[in-house]
C-alpha positions in Angstrom: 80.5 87.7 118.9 84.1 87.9 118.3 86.4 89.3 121.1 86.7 93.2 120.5 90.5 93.7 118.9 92.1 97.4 119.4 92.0 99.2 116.0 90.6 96.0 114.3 89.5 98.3 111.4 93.1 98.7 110.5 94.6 95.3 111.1 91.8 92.6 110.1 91.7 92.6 106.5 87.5 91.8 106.8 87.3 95.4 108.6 90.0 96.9 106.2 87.6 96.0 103.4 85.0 98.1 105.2 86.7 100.9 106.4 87.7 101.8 102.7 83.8 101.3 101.6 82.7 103.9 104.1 85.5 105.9 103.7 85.8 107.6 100.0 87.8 110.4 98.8 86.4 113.8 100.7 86.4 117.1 101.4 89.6 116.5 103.9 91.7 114.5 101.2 91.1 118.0 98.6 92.6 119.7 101.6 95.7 118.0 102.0 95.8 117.8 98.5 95.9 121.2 98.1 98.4 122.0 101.1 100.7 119.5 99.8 101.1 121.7 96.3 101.9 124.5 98.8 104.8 122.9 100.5 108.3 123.7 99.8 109.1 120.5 97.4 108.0 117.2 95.8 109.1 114.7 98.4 106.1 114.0 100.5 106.0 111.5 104.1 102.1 110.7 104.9 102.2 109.0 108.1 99.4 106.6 109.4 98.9 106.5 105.3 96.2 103.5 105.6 94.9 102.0 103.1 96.7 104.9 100.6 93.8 106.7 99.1 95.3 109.9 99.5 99.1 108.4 99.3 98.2 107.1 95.7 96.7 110.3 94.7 99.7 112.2 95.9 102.2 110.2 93.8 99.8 110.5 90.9 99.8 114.8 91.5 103.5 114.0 91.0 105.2 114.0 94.1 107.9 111.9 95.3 105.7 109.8 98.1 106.3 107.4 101.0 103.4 106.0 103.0 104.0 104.5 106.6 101.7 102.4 108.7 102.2 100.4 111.6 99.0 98.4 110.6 100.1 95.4 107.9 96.7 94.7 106.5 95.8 98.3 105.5 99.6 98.5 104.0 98.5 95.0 101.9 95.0 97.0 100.8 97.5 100.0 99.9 99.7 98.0 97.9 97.2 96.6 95.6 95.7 99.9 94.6 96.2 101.1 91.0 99.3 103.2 90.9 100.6 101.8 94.8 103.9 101.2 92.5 104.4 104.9 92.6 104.6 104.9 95.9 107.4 103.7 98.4 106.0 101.8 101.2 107.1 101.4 105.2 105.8 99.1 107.8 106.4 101.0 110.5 105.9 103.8 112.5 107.6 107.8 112.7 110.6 106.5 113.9 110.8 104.5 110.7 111.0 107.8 108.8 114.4 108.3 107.0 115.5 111.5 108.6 116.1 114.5 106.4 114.2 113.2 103.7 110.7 115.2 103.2 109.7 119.0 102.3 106.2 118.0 103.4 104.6 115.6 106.5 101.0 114.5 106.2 99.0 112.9 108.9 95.2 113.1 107.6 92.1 110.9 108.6 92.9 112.5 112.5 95.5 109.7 113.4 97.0 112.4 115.6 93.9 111.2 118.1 95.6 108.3 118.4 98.8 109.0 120.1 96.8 109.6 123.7 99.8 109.9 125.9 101.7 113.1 126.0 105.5 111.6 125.6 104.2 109.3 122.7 102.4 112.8 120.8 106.2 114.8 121.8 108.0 112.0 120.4 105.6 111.3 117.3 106.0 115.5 116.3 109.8 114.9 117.2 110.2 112.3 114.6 108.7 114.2 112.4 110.8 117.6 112.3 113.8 115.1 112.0 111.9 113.4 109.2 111.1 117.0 107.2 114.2 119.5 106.1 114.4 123.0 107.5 112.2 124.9 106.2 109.6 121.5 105.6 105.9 121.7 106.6 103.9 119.6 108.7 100.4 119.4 108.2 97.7 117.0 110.5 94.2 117.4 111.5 93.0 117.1 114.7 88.9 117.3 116.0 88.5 120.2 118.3 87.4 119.4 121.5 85.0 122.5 121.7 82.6 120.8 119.4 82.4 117.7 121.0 82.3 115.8 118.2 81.9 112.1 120.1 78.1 113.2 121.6 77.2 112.8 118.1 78.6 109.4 117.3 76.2 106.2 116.9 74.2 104.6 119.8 74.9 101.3 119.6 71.3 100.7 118.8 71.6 102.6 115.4 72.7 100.5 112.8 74.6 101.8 109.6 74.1 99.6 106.3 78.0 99.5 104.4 77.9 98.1 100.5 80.4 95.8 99.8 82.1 94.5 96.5 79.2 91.3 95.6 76.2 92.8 97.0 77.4 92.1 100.4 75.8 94.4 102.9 78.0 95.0 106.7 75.9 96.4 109.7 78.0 98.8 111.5 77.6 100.6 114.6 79.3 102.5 117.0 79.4 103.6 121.0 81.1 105.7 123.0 82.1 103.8 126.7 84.5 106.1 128.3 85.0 110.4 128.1 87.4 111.7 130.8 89.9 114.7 130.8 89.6 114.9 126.7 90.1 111.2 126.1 87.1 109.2 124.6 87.0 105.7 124.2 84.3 103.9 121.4 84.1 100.6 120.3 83.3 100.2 116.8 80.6 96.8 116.0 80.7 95.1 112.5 77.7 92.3 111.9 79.3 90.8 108.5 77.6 89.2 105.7 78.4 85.8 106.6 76.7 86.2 110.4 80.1 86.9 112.5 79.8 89.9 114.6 83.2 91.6 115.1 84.1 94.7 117.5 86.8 97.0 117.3 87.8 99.3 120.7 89.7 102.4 120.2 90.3 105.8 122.5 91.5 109.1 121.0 92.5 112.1 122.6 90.8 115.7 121.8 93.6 118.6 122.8 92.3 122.0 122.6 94.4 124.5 120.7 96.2 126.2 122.6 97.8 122.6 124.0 98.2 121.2 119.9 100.0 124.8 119.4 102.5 124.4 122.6 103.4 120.6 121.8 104.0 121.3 118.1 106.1 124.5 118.9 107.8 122.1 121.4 108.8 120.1 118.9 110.9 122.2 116.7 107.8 123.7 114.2 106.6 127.2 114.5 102.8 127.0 113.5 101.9 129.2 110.6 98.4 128.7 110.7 95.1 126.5 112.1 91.9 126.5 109.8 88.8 125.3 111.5 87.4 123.3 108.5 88.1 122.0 104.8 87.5 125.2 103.4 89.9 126.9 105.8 87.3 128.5 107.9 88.4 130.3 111.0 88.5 127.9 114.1 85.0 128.1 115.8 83.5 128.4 112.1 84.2 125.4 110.4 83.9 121.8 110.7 85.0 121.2 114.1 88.4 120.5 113.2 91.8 122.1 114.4 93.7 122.0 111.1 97.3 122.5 111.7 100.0 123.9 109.3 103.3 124.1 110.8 107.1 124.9 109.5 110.2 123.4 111.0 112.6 125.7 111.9 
């Protein structure tokens, strides 16, 4: 076994590979979809854009896209997707974000879980209202602690069967080794066709609403409205998710 990299599944091309075979268009990229039509104008930032499935479609619903990403080797799977040309591209992170420059900011697939500590969230959501025009809407999604969504991820026993391109067939598997104070760390375990076992450690943080609504208000946005799943349920009602839409003022 391989020693476990953090967030392997976005920066070894072999995990990249399998991170976009288990994770196909969905419920949540209709969602964003659909929220991005209802923004203000055309000119759309998705940040932590990945491996561009949504980014792509975006451009291709006609808006005027960039996509930035911190990780290189999900940018390099982005790139060579049919219709990447439409898109413009940054290596980098929010503060990499031409200021000014967006009626809409995406951040989908719950990368706001990422940023654990508080001044790297407040200075994430600040980058973004200088990113976004007045006016500009912000739009992320974010798992509500409440439902406690990490009780029902994989024992590391379980083992999940991904297809890849070839016939070639990646056990997965998952486990949760830390939960304290709304932070959860997991390590993700990859067996790949050719024998090598790989592991990928990660922590996210779960803030309830009332704490998203107070940071993002910090920041500059007043927060028009929170749906609780991909069919804009209620909070409480949906799919466990704090779905935030936000304007910045």
């Amino acid at each position: 076994m391989h020693p476990a990299t953090h967030q392997a599944e976005f920066r070894d091309a072999r995990l990249v590979e399998v991170y976009d075979a288990q994770n196909t268009w969905g419920r949540d990229d209709d969602y964003f979809l659909a929220r991005a039509a209802e923004g203000p104008g055309g000119r759309v930032l998705d940040l932590g854009c990945g491996t561009g499935r949504l980014t792509v479609a975006l451009a291709d619903a006609g808006h005027q896209v960039t996509g930035v990403d911190p990780a290189g080797a999900s940018l390099d799977a982005a790139r060579r997707r049919p219709g990447a040309q439409g898109v413009t591209w940054i290596h980098g992170t929010s503060a990499d974000a031409p200021a000014g420059a967006f009626d809409v900011a995406l951040m989908t697939s719950h990368v706001a879980q990422l940023f654990v500590a508080d001044d790297e969230w407040a200075g994430v959501l600040a980058d973004l209202r200088r990113a976004l025009v007045p006016g500009g809407v912000l739009v992320f999604d974010t798992r509500d602690p409440r439902d406690r969504a990490w009780e029902a991820w994989h024992a590391p026993g379980d083992r999940d069967p991904v297809a890849l391109d070839g016939g070639r067939v990646v056990q997965t598997w998952s486990e949760v080794t830390g939960e304290r104070d709304g932070v959860v760390d997991f390590t993700l375990g990859y067996e790949m066709p050719e024998g090598d076992v790989l592991t990928s450690t990660a922590t996210l943080r779960f803030r309830a609403e009332g704490e998203v609504r107070r940071c993002v208000e910090a920041a500059g946005f007043t927060v028009e409205q929170v749906d609780g799943g991909w069919r804009r349920e209620a909070v409480g009602q949906g799919d466990g998710e704090l779905l935030v839409v936000a304007r910045a003022v």
